[in-house]
N, C-alpha and C positions, 0 to 999 in steps of 0.2 A: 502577214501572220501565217498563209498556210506555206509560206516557205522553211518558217521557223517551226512548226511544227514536224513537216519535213524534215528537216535537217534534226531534229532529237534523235538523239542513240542512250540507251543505259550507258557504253560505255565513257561519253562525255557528261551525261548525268554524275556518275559515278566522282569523275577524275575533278571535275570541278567540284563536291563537296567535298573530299578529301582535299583539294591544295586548300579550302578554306579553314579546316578544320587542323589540317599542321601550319597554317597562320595561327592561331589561339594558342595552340599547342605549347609552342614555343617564346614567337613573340613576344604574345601579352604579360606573360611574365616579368618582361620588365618593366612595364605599362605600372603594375602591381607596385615592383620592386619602386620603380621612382615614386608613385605618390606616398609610398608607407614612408621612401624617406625625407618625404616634405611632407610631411603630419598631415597631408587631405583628407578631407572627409570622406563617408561610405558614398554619400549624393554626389561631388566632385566626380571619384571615383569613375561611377555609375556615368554621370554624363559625359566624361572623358572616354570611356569606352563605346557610349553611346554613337558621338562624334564621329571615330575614327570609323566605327564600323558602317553606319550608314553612306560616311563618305564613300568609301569603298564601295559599296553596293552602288548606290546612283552612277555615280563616274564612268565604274568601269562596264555597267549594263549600257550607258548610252557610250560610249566609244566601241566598245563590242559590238552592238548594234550597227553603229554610225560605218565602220569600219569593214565587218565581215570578217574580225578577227578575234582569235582570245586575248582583249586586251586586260590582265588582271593586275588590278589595284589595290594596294594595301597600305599600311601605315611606315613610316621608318624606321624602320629595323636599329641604324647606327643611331637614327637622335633618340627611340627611347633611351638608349646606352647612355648618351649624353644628359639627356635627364635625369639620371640618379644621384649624378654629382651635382650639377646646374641648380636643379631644379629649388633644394633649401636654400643656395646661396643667394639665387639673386629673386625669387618667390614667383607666386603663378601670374599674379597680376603684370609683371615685367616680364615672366615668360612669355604669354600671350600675346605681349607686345613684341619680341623678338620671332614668334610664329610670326605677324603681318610684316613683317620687315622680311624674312625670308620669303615670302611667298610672292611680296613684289619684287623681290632678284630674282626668282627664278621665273616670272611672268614675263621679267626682260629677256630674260637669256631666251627663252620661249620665244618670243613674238621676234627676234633678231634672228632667228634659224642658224645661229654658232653652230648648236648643240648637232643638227641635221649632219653639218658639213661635216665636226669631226668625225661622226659614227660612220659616216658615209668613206671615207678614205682607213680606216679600221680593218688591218689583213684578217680573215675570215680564222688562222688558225690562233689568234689573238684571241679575238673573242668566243670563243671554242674551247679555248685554254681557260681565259675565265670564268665560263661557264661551271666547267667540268671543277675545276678549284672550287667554286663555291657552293656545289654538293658534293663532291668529299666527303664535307664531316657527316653530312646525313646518311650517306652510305655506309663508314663504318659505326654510327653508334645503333645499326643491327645486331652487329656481333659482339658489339659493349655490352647491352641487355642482353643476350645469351647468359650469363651467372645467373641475373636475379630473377628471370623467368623463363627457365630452359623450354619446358616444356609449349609455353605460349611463343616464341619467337621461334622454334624449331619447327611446330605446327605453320606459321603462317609461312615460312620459309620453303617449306618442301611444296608447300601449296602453292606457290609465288611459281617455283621450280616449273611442277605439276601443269599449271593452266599455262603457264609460256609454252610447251609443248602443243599443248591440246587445244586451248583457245584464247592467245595472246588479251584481245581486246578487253576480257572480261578476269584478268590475271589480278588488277588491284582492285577489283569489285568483291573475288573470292577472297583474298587475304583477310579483305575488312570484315566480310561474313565469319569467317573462320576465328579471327580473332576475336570479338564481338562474343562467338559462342564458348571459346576455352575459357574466356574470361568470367561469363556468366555461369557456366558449369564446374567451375572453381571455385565459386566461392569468393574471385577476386575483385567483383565488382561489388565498392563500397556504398550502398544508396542512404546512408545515414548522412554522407556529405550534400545530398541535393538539396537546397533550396528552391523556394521559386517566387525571385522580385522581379519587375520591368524596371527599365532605366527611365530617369528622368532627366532631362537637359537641365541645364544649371548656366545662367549668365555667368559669364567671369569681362567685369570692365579694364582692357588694357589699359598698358602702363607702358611708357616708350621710356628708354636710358638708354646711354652711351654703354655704359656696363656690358646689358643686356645683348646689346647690338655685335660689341667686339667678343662677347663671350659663348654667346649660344645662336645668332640669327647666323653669321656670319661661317661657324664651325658647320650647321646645319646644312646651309648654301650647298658648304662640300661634300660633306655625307651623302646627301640626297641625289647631286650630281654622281660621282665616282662608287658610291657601292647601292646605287639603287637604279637611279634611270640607266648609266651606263653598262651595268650587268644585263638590265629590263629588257632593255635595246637590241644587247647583244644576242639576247635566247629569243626575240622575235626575227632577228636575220639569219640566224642560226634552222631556223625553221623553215626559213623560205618567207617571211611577211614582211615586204617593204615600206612598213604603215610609217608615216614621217614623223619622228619625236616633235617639232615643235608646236602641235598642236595637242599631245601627251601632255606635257609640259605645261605650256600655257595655260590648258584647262584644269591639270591636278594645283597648281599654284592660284586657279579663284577660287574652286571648290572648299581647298585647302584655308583658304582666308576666309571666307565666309564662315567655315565651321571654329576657326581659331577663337573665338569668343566662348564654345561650350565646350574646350579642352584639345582638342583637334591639333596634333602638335605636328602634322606635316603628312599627306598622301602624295604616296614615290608608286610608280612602277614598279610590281614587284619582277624578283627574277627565280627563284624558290620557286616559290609557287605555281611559277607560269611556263615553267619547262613539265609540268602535269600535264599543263590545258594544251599546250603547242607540241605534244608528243604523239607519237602512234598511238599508245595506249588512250588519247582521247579518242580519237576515230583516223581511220586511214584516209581518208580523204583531206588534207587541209583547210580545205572550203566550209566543212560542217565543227571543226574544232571551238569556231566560238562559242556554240551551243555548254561546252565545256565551264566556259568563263562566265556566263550569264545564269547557270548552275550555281556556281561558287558565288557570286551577286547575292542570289534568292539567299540562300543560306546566312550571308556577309548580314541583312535586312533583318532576319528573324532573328541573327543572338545578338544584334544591338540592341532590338527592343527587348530580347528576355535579359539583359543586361547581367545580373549576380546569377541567376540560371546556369550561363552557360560556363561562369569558373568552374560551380560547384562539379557539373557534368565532367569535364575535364578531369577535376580531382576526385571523381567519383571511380575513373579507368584506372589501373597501372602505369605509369611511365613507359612501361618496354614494352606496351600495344604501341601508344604513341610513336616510339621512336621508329620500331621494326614496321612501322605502316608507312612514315617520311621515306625511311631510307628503303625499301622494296618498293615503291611506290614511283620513285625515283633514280632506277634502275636503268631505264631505259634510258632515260635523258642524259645520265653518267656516260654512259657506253657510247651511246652517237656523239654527245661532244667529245668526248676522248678520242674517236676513230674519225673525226673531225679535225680536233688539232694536230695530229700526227697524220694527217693522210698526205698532204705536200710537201714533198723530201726539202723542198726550199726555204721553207716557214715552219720546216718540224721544231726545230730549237729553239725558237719563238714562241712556238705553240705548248711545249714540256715547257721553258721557265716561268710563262704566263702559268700555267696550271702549279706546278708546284710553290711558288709564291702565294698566288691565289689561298691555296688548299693550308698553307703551313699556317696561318687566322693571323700575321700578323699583323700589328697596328704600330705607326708609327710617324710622330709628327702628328695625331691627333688624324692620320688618314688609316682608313683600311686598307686589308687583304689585297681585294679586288683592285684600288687604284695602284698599290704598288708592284702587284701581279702586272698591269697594263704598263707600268712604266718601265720595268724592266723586262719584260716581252717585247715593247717597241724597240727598247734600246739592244737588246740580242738582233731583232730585225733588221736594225737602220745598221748596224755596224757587219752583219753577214749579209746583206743585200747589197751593201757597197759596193762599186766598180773597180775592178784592180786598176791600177794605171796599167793601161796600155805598153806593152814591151818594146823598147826603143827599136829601132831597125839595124838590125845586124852591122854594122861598119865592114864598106867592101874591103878584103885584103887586098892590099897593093901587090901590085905586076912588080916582078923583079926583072 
């Protein structure tokens, strides 16, 4: 305990409630989106939210802990997306059942150390490349919200500028103050929209189908694999933390099953969020960065329980505080994987078509960005690391 207290900084205080905070931000939106389009109720809802977010908190505080590292946890990004469609056709009782069927695939892949092996032979400006791809877009929609709120994203931009010069560590701690007050002294901050419920967990009794299995457990598997632990992976080696995915894994796929009864539809490794907690802007030390992730926890704990609280809060802000805080926020992390993927003249082109793939969001084959970013960066790699064939030997000219 007083190591932990020890190792506290504002700055990782700071960096871990903001990645938790542009988890809701963004995310949970589609959380929303799918249950409105499978007619859930406000208590569903409520306990689906509940789920996800205390998984998150428990998990990634004891692996944090366990570890000495920022390990941050959050929900599936790609399967809420898969939930909008899914989720009317084949209903929540067979989803549910397709959450325990996914979580005992990935509890195998888990406990068989596959997952270990491949990350571990993974050229450094690969994963670097997809790194830097998959903040991209949060980088530029700073200057996307530059029209609809000049004055508040220009404010926290020169601020961003400002403390990088003066006192890096405390750069996305000022942005959030700065913003926070043009907002409030505008007039921009809606408090008409605040409510205040708690969540309440809600049984949901699975339902196993063949359907369900080939439609959503099995698509899930992938997502989770290829644009969540494999990105997660990547921004913890990227850092320098050799923590071993198969016990990430193993562990997020019981947690994961355990909460699938009150909505819980899948906790991945994030990789967003956790290039905050694993950057300088959390502390210059490596060693004290957990402290970052066990921040974002506390947080993850309290808006599960305020449950409809913490939407209204959200919609209470502007969007382009939101955005311009993601994307300055995540500045740093942009810059070092990019000077990353491109710093070995050998893996440079490996390293650009990873990131450009990555970054272009497409989806394809029902896989994302990130895996097709990975497969065509391996494939750039494997065919320019190739050995030429050796040049035959000169043939002596004959004596005349």
């Amino acid at each position: 305990m007083k190591d932990l207290f020890k190792d506290c900084s504002l700055s990782a205080l700071v960096a871990g409630m903001i990645a938790t905070v542009i988890s809701y931000a963004g995310p949970l939106v589609l959380v929303f989106h799918a249950a409105e389009s499978a007619g859930l109720s406000h208590s569903l809802l409520s306990s689906w939210v509940w789920a996800i977010s205390i998984g998150s908190a428990v998990l990634g505080a004891v692996l944090s802990l366990r570890y000495r590292v920022p390990v941050v946890i959050a929900w599936s990004i790609p399967g809420s997306a898969l939930l909008v469609t899914a989720l009317p056709q084949i209903g929540l009782n067979q989803a549910v059942g397709a959450y325990l069927v996914t979580n005992l695939v990935l509890l195998l892949i888990g406990l068989s150390g596959a997952f270990d092996r491949i990350i571990a032979r993974l050229p450094g400006s690969i994963a670097a490349g997809m790194q830097a791809g998959i903040l991209f877009s949060f980088g530029v929609e700073v200057f996307r919200a530059l029209p609809a709120q000049p004055a508040l994203v220009l404010g926290m931009f020169l601020t961003y500028v400002a403390m990088r010069r003066l006192w890096p560590r405390y750069s996305v701690a000022a942005v959030l103050l700065v913003g926070v007050g043009i907002t409030l002294s505008g007039g921009h901050f809606h408090s008409d929209k605040l409510v205040f419920d708690l969540a309440t967990p809600q049984w949901i009794t699975p339902e196993f189908s063949l359907a369900a299995t080939l439609n959503l457990a099995l698509p899930l598997v992938l997502v989770s694999l290829t644009g969540q632990f494999m990105p997660g992976m990547a921004v913890l080696r990227n850092a320098g933390y050799q923590t071993p995915a198969s016990p990430i894994i193993s562990s997020s796929a019981v947690v994961g099953a355990l909460l699938a009864p009150f909505g819980c539809h899948g906790l991945n490794l994030a990789a967003v969020t956790a290039s905050l907690c694993t950057g300088r802007e959390a502390h210059e030390d490596p060693r004290r960065r957990y402290i970052a992730a066990l921040s974002g926890c506390a947080l993850y704990l309290l808006f599960g329980i305020a449950g409809a609280t913490l939407v209204s809060l959200f919609a209470a802000f502007p969007k382009a505080l939101i955005a311009a805080l993601a994307g300055l926020a995540l500045y740093g992390a942009i810059s070092e994987a990019l000077a990353r993927s491109l710093a070995e003249p050998r893996e440079r082109d490996a390293g650009l078509f990873t990131f450009l793939v990555t970054a272009s969001g497409v989806s394809f084959l029902g896989l994302s960005a990130a895996f097709w970013g990975l497969v065509f960066g391996l494939l750039a790699h494997c065919l320019l690391a190739a050995r030429r064939p050796s040049p035959t030997t000169a043939a002596v000219p004959r004596s005349h």
